[in-house]
N, C-alpha and C positions, 0 to 999 in steps of 0.2 A: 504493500500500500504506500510507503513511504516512498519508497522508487518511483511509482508511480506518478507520485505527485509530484518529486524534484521533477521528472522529465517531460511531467505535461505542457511547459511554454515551451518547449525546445521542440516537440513535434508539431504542435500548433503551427509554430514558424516555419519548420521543414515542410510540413505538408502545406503550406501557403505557396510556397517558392514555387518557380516554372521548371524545378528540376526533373529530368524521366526518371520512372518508378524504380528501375533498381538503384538510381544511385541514390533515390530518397530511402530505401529502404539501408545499405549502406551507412549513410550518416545518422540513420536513424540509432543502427545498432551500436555504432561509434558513441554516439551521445548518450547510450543506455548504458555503456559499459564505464565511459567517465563518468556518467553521474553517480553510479554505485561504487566506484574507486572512492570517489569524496565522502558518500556515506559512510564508507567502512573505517574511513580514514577518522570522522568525527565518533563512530563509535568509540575508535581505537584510544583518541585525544579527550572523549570525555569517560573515561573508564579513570587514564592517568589523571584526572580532575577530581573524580572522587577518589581513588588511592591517596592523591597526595593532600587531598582535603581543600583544594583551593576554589575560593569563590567570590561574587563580588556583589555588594550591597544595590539596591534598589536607587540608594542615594547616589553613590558611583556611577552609575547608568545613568540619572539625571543629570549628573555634572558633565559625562561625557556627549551627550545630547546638545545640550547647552554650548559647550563650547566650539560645537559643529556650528549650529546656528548662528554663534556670533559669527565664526571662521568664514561663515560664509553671507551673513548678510541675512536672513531667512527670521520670518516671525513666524508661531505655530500656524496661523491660517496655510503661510506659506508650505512650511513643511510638509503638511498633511496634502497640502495642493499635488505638490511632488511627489509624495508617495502613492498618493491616486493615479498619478498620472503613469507609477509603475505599477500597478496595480498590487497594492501594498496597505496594510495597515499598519497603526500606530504601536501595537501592541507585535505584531509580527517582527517592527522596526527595533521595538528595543530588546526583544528577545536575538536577532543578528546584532543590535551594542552589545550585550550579555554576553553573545558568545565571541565576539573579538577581543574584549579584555579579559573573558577567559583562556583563551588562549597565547595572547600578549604575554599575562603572568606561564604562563605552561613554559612556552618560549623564554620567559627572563630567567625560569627557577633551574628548566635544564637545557638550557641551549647560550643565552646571550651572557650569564657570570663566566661559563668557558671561552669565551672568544675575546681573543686580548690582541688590537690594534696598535703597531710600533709607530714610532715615528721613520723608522725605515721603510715600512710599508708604504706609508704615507709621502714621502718621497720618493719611494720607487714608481708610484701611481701618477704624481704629478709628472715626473718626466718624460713615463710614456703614453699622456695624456697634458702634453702641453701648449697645446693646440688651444685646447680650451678653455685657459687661463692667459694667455698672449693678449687678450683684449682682441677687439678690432681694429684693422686700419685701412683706414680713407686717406685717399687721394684727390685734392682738391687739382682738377687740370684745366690749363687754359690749350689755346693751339693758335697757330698763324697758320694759312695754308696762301694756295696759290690754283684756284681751277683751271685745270686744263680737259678741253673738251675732250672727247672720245672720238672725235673726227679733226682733230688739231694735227697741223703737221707737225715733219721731225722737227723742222725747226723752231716753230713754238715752244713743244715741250723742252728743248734743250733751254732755250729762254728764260723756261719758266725754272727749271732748276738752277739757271749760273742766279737768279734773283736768289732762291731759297739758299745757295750756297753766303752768297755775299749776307744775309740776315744772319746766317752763323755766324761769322768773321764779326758782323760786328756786335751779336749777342756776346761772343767770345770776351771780346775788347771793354764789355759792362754795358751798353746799351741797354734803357729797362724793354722788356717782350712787349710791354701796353705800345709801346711807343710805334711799334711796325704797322699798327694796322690804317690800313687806308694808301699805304705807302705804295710810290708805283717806284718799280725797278726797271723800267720797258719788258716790263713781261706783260704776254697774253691779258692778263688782268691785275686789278689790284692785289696785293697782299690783304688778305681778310682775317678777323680774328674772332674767339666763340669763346664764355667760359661756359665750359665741359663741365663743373659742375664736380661732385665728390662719387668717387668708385673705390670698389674694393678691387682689391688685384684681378680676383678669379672670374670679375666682371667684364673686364676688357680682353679685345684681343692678344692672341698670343705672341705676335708680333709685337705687338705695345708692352703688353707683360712684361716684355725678357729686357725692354727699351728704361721701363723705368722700377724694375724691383730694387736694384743697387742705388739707386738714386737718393739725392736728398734733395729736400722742398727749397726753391731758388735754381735748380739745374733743368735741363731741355735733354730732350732727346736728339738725334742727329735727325737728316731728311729721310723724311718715313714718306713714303710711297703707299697711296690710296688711289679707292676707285675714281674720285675728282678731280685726284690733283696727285700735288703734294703737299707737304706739312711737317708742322715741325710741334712739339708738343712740351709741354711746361710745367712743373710742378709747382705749384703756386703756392703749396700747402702738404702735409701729411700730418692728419689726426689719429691719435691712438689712443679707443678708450674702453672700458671693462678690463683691464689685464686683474689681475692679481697674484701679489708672489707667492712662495712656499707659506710661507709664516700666515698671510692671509686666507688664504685657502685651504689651510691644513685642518679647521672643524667640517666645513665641510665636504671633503676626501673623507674623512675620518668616519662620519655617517654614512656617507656612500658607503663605504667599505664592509662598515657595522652590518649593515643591510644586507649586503652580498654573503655574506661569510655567514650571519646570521641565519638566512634562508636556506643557502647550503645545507648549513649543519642541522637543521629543522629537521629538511628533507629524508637525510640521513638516520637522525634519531628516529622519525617518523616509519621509515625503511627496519630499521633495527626492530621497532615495536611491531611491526605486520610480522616481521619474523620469529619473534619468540611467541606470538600469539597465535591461536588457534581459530583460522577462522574458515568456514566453509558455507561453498555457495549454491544453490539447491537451483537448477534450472526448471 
């Protein structure tokens, strides 16, 4: 009966789906045999709950409730809205509170006192995970170019480059980049200019990439060749921001960590207890 009833929204939904019948039958058997894995599994975890005598007050449940609601914004009208809309009651809800800090304690008394986080761990983690602590970084770009048609002769285009050469030479010499635009060099067309605006590296082309990863904000890139033209590109800026170092990110690795190691070992206690126990299943 109890099976039953875990697995009744999971065929509800199966048997809604546009899937053909064997393979809904299939998923079906799938979700009949997970759901009875999870039953055996709470058998097995509220057995060790009364062995070890652990339980949690009425008032507990209430405080835990409570502090959802604030965490989340939610007045009881609200709550009870949500849980109708899972099709849920009130009482159903805190009997699933009841058994999460029942189990939380189960988890602290034989699982999370054994698991003991270094701070070598913890720097082992950040470094191969330090992508994620580097912050972001923006690149604030400007550019000059010089259009050349796609029906321009050779000599034009060469025109247009001995200009975009002569703007190096005298970006080189300290020239400010603002100053080029409008500027004619007897090329094709004016020198024009665009700010580009802020990008992350992996946002630009790869060409550009490779043009200003080494770069620092005040430096240009050489003449970069596009579909328009050509161009020269400017780093006007580079923002970097979210980084954080070891020392600051070391609580939260540390919970990561507690987490992983923690469910691990759950897993395996979990695994240990179906093993010395006695369970059998009657088809």
């Amino acid at each position: 009966y109890e099976l039953n009833l875990a697995v009744r929204p999971y065929i509800e939904q199966i048997k809604s789906s546009q899937y053909p019948s064997d393979v809904q039958q299939n998923l079906l058997l799938e979700v009949r045999q997970k759901v009875l894995n999870e039953l055996i599994n709470e058998k097995l975890t509220d057995q060790e709950l009364l062995r070890l005598k652990i339980s949690v007050s009425e008032k507990e449940i209430d405080i835990t409730i409570e502090r959802l609601k604030e965490s989340q914004s939610l007045t009881d009208e609200k709550l009870r809205q949500l849980l109708n809309q899972e099709g849920m009651t009130m009482e159903e809800y805190r009997q699933n509170a009841k058994k999460q800090l029942l189990r939380a304690r189960l988890v602290a008394r034989e699982v999370r006192s054994k698991v003991v986080i270094t701070q070598e761990d913890i720097k082992t983690y950040y470094e191969n995970h330090r992508a994620e602590y580097t912050g972001e970084k923006k690149y604030h770009l400007r550019n000059l170019y010089i259009r050349v048609p796609s029906y321009a002769s050779e000599e034009d285009r060469l025109m247009a480059r001995r200009a975009m050469e002569k703007i190096i030479l005298e970006l080189t010499g300290g020239k400010p980049f603002e100053s080029f635009t409008g500027t004619s060099f007897d090329a094709p067309t004016l020198a024009e200019g665009d700010d580009l605006g802020f990008f992350k590296l992996d946002e630009l082309a790869p060409q550009l990439q490779d043009e200003i990863v080494n770069k620092k904000a005040g430096e240009f890139t050489q003449i970069l060749e596009a579909d328009f033209g050509y161009q020269i590109v400017y780093i006007e800026d580079i923002v970097e921001s979210g980084g954080k170092s070891l020392e600051e990110a070391s609580p939260e690795i540390e919970e990561k960590l507690y987490k992983e190691i923690v469910n691990r070992e759950f897993d395996s206690w979990l695994q240990a207890l179906h093993d010395r126990s006695h369970i059998k299943i009657i088809n």
